[in-house]
Structure formats: C-alpha cells, structure tokens
C-alpha positions as CSV (number, residue, x, y, z in Angstrom):
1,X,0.0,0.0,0.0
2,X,2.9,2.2,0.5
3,X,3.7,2.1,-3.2
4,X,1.1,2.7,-4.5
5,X,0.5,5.5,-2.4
6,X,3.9,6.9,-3.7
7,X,3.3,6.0,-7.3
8,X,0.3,8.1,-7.2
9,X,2.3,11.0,-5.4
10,X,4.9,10.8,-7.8
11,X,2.7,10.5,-10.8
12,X,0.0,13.2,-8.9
13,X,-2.7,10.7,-9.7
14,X,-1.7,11.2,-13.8
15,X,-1.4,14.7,-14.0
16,X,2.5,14.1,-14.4
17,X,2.9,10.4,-15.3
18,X,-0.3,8.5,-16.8
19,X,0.2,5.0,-16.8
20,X,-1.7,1.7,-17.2
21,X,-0.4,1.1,-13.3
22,X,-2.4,4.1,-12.3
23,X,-5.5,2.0,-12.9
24,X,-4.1,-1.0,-10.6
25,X,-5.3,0.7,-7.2
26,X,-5.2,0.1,-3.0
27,X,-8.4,-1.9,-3.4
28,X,-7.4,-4.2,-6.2
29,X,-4.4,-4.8,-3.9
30,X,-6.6,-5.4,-0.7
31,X,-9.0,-7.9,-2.7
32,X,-6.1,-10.0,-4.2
33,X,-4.8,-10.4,-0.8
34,X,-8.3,-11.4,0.5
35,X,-8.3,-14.2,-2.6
36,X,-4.9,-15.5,-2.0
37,X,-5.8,-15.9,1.9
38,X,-8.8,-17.6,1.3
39,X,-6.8,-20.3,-0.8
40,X,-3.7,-20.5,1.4
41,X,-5.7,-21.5,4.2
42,X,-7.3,-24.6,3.9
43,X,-3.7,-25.7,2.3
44,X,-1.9,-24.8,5.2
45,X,-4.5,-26.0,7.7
46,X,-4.4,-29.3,6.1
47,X,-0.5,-29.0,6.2
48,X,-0.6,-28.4,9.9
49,X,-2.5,-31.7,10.4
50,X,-0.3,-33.7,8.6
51,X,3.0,-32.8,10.7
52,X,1.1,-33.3,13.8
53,X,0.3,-36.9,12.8
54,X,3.3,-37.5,11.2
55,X,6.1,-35.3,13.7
56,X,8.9,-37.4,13.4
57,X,8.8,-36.7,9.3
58,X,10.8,-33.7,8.1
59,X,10.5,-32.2,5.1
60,X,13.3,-32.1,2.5
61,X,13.9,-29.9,0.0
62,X,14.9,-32.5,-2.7
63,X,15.7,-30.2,-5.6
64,X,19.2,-29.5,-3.9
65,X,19.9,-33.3,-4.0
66,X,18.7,-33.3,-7.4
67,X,21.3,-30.4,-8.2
68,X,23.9,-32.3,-6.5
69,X,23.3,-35.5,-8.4
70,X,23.1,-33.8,-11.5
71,X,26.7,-32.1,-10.9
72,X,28.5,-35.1,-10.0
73,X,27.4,-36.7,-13.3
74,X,28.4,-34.3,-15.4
75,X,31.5,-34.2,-13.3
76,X,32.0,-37.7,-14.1
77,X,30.9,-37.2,-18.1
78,X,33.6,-34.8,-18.5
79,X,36.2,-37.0,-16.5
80,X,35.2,-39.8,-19.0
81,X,35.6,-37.6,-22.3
82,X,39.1,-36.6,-21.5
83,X,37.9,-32.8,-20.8
C-alpha cells in the first residue's frame, strides 16, 4: 500500500505520469490479498494436520539433491571424455 501510495504521489494521480499502473489501485491490492488468503488457508490447515500426525517426518527440499546428483554426473561425463 505504501507504493502505491507513492506511485500516485509521484505521478500526482496522472497529472505528471499517466500510466496503465495508475489503474491497478489500494483496493485491487486489498482484494487480491483477501483471494490468496482464502486459498492459502485450507492448504496450510491441512499441512498443519499432517505434521502433527506424522512429527517425526521432516521435510526435504529435494531439488538441492537433485542439483547435486546432477553435478557429479556431469563431473563424471567430463572425466570420461578426457575434458
């Protein structure tokens, strides 16, 4: 909200600036927040549940293993093709 609010200072509301992003106002802003609370909920209600039934389970990020992985074998292609 603070942006905006300078954006429309700056711009004085289009007198010196007129942009498509003048249009995009607080209220947009406070209704896409509303939408994107109403969906994160349930999905993080339904997360909370699961890791107190399951608290001995941790959650991995497995994308740096996957990074990893991936570097050793092109370590070990470039080894093998005399690089």
């Amino acid at each position: 909200m603070y942006f905006i609010g300078m954006r429309d200072e700056l711009c004085r509301n289009g007198d010196t600036l007129l942009t498509p992003a003048l249009s995009y106002s607080e209220s947009h802003l406070l209704k896409a927040l509303e939408v994107e609370k109403r969906e994160k909920s349930p999905k993080e209600e339904r997360e909370d549940l699961e890791k107190k039934h399951n608290p001995g389970v941790c959650e991995i990020d497995m994308s740096a293993v996957d990074v990893k992985e991936e570097v050793e074998e092109q370590v070990s292609l470039g080894s093998r093709s005399g690089c």
